[in-house]
Residue frames as a rotation matrix with the C-alpha (Angstrom) as fourth column:
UNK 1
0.177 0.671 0.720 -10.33
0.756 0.375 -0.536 16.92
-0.630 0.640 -0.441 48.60
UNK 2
-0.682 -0.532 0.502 -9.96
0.711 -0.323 0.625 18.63
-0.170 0.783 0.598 45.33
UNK 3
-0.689 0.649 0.321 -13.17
0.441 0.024 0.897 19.69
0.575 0.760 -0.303 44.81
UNK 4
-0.964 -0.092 -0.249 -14.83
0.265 -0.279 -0.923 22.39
0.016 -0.956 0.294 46.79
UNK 5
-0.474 0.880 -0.030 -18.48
-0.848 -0.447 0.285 22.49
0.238 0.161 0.958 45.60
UNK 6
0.055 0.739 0.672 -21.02
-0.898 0.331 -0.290 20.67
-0.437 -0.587 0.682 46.52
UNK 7
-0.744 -0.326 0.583 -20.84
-0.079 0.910 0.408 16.71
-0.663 0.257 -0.703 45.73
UNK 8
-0.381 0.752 -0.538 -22.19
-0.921 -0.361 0.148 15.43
-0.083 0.552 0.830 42.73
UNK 9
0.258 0.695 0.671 -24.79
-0.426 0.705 -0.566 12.90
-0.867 -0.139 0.478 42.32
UNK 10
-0.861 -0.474 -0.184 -24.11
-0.479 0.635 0.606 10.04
-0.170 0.610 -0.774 40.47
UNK 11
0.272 0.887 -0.374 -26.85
-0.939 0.159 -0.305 8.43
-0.211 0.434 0.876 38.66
UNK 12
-0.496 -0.237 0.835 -26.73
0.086 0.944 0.318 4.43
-0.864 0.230 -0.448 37.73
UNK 13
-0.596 -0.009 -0.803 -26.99
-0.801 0.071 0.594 3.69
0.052 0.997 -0.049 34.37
UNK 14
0.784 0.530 0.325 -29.26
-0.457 0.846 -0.276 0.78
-0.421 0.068 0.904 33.62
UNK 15
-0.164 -0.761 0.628 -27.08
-0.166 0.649 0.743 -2.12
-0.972 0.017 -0.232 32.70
UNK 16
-0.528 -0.355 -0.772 -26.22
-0.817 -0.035 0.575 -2.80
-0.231 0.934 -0.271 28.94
UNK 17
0.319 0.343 0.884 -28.73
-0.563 0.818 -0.114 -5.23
-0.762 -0.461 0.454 27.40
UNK 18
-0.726 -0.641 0.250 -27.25
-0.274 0.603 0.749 -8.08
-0.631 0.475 -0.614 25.36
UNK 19
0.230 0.811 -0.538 -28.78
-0.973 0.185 -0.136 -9.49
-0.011 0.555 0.832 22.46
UNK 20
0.721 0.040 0.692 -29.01
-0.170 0.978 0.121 -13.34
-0.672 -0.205 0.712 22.30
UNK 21
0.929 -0.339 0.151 -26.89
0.352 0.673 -0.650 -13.59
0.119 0.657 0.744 19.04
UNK 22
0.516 -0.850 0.104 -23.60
0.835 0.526 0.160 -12.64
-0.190 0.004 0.982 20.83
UNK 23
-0.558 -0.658 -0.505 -20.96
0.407 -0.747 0.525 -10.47
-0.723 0.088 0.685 19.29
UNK 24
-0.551 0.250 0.796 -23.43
0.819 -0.019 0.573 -10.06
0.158 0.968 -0.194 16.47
UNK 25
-0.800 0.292 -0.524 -25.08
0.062 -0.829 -0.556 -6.35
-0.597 -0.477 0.645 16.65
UNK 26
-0.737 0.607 -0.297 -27.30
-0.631 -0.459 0.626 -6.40
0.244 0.649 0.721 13.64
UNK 27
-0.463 0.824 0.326 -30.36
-0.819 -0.258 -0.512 -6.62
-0.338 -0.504 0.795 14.10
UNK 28
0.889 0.351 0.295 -31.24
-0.036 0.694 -0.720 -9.22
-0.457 0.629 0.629 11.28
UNK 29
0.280 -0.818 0.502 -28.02
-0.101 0.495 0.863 -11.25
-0.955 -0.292 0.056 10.46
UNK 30
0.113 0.145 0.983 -29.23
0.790 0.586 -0.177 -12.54
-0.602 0.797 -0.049 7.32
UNK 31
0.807 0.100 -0.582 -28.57
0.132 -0.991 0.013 -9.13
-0.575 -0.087 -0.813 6.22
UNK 32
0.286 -0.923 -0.256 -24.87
-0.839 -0.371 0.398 -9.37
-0.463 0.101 -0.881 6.35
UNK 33
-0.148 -0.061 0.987 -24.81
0.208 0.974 0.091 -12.75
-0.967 0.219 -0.131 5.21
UNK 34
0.395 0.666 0.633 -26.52
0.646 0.289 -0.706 -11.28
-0.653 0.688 -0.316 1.81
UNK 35
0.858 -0.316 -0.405 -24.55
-0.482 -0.768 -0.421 -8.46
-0.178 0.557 -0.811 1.37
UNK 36
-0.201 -0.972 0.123 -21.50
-0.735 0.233 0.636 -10.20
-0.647 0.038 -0.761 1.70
UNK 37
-0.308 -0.438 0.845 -22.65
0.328 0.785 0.526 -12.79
-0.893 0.439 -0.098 -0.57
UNK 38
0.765 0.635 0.109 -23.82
0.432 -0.380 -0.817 -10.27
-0.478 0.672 -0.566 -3.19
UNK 39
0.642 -0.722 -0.259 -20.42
-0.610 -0.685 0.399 -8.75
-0.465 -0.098 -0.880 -2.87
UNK 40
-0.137 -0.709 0.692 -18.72
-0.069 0.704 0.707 -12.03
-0.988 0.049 -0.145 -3.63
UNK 41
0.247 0.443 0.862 -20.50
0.748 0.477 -0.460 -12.37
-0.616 0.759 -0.214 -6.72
UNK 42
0.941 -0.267 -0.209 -19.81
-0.301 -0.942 -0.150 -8.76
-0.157 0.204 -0.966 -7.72
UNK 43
0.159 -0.963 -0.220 -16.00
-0.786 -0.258 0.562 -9.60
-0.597 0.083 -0.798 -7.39
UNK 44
-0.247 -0.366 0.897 -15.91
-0.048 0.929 0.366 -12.79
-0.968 0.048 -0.247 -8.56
UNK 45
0.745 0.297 0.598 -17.84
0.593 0.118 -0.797 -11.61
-0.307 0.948 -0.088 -11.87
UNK 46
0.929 -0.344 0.137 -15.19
-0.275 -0.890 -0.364 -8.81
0.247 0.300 -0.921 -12.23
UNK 47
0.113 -0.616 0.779 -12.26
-0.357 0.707 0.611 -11.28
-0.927 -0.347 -0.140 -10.96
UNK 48
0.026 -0.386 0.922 -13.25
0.558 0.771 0.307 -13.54
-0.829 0.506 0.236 -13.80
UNK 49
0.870 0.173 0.462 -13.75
0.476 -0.047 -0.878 -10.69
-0.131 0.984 -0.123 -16.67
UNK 50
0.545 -0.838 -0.026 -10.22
-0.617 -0.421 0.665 -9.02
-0.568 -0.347 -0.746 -15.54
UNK 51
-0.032 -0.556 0.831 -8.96
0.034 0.830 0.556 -12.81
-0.999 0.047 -0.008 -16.53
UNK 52
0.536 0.533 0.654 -10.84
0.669 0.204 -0.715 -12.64
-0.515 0.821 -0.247 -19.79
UNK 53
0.996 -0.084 0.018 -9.19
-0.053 -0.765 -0.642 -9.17
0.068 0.638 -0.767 -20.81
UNK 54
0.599 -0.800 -0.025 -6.42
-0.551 -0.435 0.712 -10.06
-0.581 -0.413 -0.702 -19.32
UNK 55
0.138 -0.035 0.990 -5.87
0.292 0.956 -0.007 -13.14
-0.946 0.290 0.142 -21.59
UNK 56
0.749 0.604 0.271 -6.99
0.637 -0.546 -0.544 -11.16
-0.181 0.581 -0.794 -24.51
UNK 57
0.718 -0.647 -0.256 -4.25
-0.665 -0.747 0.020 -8.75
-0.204 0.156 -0.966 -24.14
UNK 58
0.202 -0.793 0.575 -1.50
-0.404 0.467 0.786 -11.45
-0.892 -0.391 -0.226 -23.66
UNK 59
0.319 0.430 0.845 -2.67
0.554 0.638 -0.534 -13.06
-0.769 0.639 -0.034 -26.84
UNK 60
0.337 0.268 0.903 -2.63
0.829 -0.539 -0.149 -9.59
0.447 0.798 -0.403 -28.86
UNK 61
-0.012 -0.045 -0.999 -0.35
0.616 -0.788 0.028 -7.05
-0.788 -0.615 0.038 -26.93
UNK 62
0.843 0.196 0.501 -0.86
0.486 -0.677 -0.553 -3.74
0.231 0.709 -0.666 -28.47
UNK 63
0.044 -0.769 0.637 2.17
0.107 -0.630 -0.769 -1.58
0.993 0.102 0.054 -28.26
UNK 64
-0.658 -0.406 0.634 3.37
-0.237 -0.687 -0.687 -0.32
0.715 -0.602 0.356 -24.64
UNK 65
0.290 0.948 0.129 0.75
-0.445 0.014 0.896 -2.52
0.848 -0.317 0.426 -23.04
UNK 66
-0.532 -0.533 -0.658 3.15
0.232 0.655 -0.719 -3.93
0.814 -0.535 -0.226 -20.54
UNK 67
-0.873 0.013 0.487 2.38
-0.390 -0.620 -0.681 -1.19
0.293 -0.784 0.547 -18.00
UNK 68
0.074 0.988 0.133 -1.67
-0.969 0.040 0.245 -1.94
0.237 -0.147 0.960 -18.34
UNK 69
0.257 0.267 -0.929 -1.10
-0.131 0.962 0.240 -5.73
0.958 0.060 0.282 -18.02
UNK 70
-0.755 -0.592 -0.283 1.00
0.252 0.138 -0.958 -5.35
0.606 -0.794 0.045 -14.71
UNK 71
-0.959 0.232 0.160 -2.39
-0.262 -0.944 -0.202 -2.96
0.104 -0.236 0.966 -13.65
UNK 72
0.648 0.740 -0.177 -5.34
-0.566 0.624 0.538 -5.13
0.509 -0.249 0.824 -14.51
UNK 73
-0.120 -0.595 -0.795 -2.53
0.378 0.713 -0.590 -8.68
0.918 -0.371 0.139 -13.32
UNK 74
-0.930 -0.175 0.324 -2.49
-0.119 -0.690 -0.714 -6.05
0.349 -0.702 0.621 -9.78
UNK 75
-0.469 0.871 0.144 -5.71
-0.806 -0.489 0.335 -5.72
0.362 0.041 0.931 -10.01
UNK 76
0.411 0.299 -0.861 -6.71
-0.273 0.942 0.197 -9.35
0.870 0.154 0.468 -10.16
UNK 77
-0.605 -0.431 -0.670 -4.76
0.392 0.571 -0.722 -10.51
0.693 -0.699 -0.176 -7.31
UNK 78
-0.975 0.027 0.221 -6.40
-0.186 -0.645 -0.742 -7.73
0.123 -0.764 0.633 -5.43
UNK 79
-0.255 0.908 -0.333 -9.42
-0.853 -0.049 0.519 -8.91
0.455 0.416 0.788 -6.23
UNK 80
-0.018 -0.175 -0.984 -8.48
0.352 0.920 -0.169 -12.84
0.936 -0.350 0.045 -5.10
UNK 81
-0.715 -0.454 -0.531 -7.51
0.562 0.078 -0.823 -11.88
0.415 -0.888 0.199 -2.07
UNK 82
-0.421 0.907 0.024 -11.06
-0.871 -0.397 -0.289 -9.82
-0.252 -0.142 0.957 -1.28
UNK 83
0.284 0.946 0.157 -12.82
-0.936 0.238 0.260 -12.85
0.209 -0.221 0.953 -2.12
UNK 84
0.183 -0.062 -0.981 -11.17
0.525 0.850 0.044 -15.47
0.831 -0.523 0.188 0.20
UNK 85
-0.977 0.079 0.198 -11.50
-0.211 -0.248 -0.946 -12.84
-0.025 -0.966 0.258 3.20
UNK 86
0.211 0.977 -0.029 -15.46
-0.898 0.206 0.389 -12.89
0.386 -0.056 0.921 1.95
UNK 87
0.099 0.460 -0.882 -15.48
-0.543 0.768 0.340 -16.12
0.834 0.446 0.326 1.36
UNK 88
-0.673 -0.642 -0.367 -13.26
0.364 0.144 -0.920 -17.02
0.644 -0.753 0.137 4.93
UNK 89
-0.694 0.526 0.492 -16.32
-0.717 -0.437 -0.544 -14.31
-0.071 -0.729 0.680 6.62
UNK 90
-0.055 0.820 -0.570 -19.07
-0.847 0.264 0.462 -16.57
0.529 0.508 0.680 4.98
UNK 91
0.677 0.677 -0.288 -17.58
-0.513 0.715 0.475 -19.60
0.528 -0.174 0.832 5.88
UNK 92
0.293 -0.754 0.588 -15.35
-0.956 -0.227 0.185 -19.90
-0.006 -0.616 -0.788 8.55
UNK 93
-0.264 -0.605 -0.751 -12.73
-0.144 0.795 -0.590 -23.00
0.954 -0.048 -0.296 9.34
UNK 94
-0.870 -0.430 -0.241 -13.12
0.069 0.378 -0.923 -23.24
0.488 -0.820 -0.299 12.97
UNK 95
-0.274 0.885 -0.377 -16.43
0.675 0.456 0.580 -23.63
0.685 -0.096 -0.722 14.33
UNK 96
-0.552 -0.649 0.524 -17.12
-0.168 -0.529 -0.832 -21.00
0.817 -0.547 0.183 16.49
């Protein structure tokens, strides 16, 4: 044996208790359900005024505006793609 002091005592742990709703931890679902659809709305309002300015420029470039159009155009996609993961968390395809 490695160990030449006295043995230690080993305590059980109560067992881990589960909550009924699964993998879900929070406490109050409807929670995440609201932020995430508060969030959607948030992008989607900033998604659609990106389009608006982004139009706007295209219409009327000012000088040297290439760079900024590629930046907000960047932007935008990044945006899309944040709200079809939301939207994909909200409302899944497969049933689980």
């Amino acid at each position: 044996m490695y160990f030449d002091g006295p043995t230690p005592k080993i305590h059980e742990s109560p067992s881990p208790v589960r909550t009924p709703s699964g993998m879900n931890d929070c406490i109050e679902p409807d929670a995440d359900v609201t932020s995430l659809s508060s969030r959607l709305t948030a992008l989607s309002t900033e998604h659609r005024d990106l389009d608006a300015v982004i139009t706007q420029i295209s219409h009327a470039p000012p000088p040297n505006s290439e760079l900024l159009l590629r930046r907000l155009k960047k932007r935008k996609l990044l945006l899309k793609d944040r709200i079809a993961l939301i939207q994909r968390m909200l409302d899944p395809d497969v049933p689980a």
